[in-house]
N, CA, C and O of each residue as an XYZ file, in Angstrom:
436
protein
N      -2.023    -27.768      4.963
C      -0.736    -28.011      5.582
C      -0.581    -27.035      6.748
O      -0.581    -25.820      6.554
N      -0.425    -27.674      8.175
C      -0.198    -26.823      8.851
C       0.636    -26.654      9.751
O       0.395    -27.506     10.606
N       1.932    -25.717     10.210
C       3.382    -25.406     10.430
C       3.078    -25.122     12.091
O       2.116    -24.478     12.510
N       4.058    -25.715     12.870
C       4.311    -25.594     14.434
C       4.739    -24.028     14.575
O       5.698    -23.566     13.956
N       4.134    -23.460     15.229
C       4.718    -21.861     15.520
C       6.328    -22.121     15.950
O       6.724    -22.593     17.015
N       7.058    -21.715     14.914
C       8.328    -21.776     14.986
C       9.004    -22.167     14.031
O       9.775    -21.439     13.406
N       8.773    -23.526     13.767
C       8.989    -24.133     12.803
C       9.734    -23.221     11.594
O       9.569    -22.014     11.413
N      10.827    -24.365     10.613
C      11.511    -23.950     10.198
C      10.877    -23.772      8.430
O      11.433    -23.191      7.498
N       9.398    -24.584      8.440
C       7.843    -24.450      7.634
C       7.637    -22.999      7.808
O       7.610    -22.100      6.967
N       7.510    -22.977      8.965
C       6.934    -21.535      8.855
C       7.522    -20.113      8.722
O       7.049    -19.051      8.318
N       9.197    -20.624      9.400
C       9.819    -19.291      8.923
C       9.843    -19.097      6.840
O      10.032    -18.078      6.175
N       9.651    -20.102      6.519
C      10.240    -20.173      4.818
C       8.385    -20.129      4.069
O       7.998    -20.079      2.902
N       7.840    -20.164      5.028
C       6.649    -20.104      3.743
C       6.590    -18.801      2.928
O       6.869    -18.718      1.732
N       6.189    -17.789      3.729
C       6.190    -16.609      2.848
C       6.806    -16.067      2.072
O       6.333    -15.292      1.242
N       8.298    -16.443      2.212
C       9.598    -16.055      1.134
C       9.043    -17.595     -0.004
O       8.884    -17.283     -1.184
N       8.893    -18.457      0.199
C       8.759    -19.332     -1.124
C       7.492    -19.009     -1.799
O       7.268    -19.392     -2.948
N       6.754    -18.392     -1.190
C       5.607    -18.209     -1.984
C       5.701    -16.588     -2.724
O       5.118    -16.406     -3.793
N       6.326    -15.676     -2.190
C       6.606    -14.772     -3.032
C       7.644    -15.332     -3.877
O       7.028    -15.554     -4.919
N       9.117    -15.777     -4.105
C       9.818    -16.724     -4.877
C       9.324    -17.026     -5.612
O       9.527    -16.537     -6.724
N       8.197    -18.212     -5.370
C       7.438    -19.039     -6.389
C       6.563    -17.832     -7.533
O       6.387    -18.133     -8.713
N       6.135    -16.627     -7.014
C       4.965    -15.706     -7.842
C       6.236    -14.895     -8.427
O       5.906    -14.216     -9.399
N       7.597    -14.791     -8.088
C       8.440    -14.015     -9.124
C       8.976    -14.938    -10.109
O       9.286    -14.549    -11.235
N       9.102    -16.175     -9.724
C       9.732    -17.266    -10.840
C       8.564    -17.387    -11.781
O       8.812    -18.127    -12.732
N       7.505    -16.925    -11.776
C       6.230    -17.183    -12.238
C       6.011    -15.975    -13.264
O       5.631    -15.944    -14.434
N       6.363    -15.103    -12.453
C       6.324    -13.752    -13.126
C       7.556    -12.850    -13.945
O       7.198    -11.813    -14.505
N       8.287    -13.054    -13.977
C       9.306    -13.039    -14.812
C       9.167    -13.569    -16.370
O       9.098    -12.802    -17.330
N       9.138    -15.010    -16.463
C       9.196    -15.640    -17.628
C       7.832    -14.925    -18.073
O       8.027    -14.385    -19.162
N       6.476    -14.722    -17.606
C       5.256    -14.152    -17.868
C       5.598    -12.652    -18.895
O       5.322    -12.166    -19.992
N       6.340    -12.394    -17.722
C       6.295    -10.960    -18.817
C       7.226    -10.534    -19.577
O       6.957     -9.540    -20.253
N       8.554    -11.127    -19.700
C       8.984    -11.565    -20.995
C       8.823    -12.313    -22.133
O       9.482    -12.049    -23.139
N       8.025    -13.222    -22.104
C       7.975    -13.757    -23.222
C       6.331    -14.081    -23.418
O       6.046    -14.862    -24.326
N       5.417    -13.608    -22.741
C       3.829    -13.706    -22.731
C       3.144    -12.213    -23.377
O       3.792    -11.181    -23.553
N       1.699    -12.395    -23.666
C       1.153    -10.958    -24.157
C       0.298    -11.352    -23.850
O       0.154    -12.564    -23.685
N      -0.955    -10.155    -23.575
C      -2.033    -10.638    -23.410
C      -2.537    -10.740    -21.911
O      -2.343     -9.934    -21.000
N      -3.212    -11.900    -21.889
C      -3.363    -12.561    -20.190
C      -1.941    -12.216    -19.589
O      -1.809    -11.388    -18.688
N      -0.722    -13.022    -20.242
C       0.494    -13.063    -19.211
C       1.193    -12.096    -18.808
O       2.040    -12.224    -17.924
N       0.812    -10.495    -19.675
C       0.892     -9.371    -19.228
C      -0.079     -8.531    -17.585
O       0.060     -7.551    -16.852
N      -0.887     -9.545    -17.723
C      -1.983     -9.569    -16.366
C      -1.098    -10.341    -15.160
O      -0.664     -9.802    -14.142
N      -0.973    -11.532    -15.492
C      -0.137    -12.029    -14.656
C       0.882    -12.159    -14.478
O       1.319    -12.953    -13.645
N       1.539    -11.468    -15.158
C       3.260    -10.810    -14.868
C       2.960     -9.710    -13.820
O       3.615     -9.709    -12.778
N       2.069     -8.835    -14.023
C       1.477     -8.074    -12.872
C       1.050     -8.495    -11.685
O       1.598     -8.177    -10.629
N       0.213     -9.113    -11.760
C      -0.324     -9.898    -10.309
C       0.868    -10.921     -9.556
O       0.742    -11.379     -8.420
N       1.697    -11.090    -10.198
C       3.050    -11.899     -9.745
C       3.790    -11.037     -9.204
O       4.264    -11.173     -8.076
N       4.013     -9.844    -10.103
C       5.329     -9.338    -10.030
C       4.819     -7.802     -8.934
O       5.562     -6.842     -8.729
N       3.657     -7.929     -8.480
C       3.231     -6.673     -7.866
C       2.965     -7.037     -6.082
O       3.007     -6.391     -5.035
N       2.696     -8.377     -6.468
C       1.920     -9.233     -4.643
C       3.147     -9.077     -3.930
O       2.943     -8.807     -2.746
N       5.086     -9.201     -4.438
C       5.259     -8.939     -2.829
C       5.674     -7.611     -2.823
O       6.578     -7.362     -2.025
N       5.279     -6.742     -3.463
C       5.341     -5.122     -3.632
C       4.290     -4.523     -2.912
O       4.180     -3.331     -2.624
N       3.430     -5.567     -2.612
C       2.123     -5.016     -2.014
C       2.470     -5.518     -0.647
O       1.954     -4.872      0.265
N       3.029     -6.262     -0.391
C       2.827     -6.979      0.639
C       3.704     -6.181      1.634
O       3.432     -5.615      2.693
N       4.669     -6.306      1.042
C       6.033     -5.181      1.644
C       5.721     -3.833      2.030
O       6.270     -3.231      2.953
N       4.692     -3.325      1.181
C       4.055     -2.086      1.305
C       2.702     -2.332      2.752
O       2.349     -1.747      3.776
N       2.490     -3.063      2.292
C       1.102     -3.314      3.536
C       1.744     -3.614      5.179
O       1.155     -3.208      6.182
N       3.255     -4.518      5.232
C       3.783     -4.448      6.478
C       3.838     -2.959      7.214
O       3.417     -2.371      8.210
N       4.828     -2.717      5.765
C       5.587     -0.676      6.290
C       4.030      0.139      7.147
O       3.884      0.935      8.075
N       3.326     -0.426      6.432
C       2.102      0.698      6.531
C       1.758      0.331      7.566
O       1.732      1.184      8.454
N       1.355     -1.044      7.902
C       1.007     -1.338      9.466
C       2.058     -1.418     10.405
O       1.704     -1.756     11.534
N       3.207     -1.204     10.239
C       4.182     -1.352     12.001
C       4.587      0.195     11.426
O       5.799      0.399     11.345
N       3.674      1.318     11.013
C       4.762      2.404     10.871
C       3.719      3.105     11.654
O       4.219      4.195     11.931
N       2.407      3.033     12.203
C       1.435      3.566     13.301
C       1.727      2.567     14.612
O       1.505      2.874     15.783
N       2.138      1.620     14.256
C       2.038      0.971     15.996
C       2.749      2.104     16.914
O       3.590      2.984     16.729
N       2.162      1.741     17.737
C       2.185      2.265     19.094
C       2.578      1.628     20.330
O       3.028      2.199     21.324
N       2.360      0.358     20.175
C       1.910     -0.568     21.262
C       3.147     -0.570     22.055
O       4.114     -1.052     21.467
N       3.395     -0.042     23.541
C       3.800     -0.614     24.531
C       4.966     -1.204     24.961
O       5.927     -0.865     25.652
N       4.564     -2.319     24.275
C       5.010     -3.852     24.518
C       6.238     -3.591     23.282
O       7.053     -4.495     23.462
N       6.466     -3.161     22.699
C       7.536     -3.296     21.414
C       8.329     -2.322     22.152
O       8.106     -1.231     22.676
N       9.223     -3.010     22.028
C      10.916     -2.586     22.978
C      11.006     -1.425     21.833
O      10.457     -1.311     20.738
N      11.900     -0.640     22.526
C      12.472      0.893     21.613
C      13.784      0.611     20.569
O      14.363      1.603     20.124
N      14.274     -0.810     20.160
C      14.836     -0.677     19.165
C      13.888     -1.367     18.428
O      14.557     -1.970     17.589
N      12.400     -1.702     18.202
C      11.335     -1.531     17.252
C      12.189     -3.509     16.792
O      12.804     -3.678     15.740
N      12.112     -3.942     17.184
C      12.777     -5.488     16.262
C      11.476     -5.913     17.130
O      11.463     -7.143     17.099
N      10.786     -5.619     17.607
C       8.996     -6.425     17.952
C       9.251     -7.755     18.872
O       8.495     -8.721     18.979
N      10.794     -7.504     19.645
C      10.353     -9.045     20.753
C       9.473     -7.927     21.909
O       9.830     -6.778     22.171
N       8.123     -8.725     22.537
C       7.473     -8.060     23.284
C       8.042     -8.523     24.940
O       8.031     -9.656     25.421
N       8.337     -7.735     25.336
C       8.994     -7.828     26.478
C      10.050     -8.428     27.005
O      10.113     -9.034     28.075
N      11.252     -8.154     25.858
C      12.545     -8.789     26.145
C      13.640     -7.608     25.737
O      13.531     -7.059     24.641
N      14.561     -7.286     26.540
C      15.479     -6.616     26.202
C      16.599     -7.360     26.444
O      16.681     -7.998     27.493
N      17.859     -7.382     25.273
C      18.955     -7.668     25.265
C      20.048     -6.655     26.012
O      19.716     -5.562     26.470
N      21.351     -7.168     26.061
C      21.826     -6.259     27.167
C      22.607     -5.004     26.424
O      23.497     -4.356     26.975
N      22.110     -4.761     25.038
C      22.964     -3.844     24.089
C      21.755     -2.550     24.518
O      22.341     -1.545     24.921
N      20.539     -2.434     24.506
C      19.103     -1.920     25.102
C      19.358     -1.979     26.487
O      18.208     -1.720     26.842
N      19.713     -2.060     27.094
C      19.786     -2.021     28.908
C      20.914     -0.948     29.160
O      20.791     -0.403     30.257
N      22.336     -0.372     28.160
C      22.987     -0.076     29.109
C      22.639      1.351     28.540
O      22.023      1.432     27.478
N      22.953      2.266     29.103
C      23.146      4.023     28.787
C      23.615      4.305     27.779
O      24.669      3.969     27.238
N      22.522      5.189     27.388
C      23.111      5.531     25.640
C      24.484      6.143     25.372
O      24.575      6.937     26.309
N      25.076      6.202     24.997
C      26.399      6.562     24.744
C      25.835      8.114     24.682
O      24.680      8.321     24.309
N      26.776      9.268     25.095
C      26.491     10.594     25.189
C      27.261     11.183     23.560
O      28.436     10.948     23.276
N      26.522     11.780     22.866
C      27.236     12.178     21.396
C      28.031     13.683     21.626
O      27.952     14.440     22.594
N      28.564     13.777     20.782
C      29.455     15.097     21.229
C      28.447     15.842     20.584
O      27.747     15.452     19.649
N      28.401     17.613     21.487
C      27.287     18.366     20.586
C      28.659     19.537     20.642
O      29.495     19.966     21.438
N      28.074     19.744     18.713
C      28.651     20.660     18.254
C      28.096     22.125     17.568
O      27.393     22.108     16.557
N      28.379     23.008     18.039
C      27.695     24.334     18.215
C      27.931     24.481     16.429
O      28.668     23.856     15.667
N      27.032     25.501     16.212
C      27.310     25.571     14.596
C      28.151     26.401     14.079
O      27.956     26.736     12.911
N      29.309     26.953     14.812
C      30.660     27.618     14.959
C      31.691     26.740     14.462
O      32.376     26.989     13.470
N      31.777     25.773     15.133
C      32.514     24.418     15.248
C      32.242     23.873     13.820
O      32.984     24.161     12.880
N      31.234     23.137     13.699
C      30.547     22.662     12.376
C      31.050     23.768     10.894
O      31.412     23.530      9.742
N      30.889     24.663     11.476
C      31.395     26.013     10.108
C      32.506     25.924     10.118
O      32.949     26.071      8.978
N      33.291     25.741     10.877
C      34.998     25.851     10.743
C      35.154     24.379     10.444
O      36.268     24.377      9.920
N      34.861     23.495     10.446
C      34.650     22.101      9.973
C      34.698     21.830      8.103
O      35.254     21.125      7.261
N      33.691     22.942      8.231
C      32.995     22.654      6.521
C      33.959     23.588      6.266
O      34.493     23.043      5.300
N      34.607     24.666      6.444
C      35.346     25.509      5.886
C      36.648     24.523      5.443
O      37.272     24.646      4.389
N      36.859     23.717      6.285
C      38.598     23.327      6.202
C      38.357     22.167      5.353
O      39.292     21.376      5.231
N      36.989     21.869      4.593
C      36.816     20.788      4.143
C      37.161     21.374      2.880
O      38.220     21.150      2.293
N      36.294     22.091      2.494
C      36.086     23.179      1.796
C      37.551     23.218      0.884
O      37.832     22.699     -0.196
N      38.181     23.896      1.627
C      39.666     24.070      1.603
C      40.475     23.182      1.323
O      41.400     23.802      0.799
N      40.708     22.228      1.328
C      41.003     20.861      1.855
C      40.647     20.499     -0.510
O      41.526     20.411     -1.367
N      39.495     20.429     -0.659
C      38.985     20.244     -1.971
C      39.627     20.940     -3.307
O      40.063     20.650     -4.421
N      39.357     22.208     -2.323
C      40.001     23.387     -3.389
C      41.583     23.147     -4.003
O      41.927     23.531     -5.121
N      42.564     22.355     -2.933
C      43.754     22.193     -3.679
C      44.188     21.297     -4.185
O      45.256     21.386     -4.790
């Protein structure tokens, strides 16, 4: 079976097929022993692995082409990414201490 790049096939395959290996794996390892203790594992571990194997590969990319809020469209910026970062207030750790003090305070009564 094979899905048009885009396609609404292809956005749903991988979620039904992990779906399908937890509906699989569930009943397995509640009420199975044995083998179905194997494959309550191999069900209940593939999208644990899988999830793990993404993190691991987009957590070295490097590449370029992946815009700086990291969502992987390659060479498209929206206009929330185009304008100037908002400037944050910087607070000396004077400020911050008299902060936590009045919090502090604030608890105590």
């Amino acid at each position: 079976m094979t899905f048009a790049r885009g396609s609404l096939g292809a956005a749903y395959r991988r979620p039904l097929f992990f779906g399908l290996l937890t509906l699989v794996g569930f009943p397995a390892a509640l009420f199975g022993d044995g083998i179905w203790d194997a494959i309550s594992w191999l069900c209940l571990g593939t999208p644990v692995v899988a999830v793990a194997w993404y993190i691991f590969r987009s957590s070295g990319q490097t590449d370029s082409s992946v815009t700086a809020a990291g969502n992987g469209t390659r060479g498209t910026l929206n206009r929330q990414q185009t304008s100037a970062p908002r400037q944050q207030k910087k607070v000396g750790i004077h400020e911050s201490e008299r902060e936590a003090g009045a919090f502090v305070s604030k608890c105590r009564k």
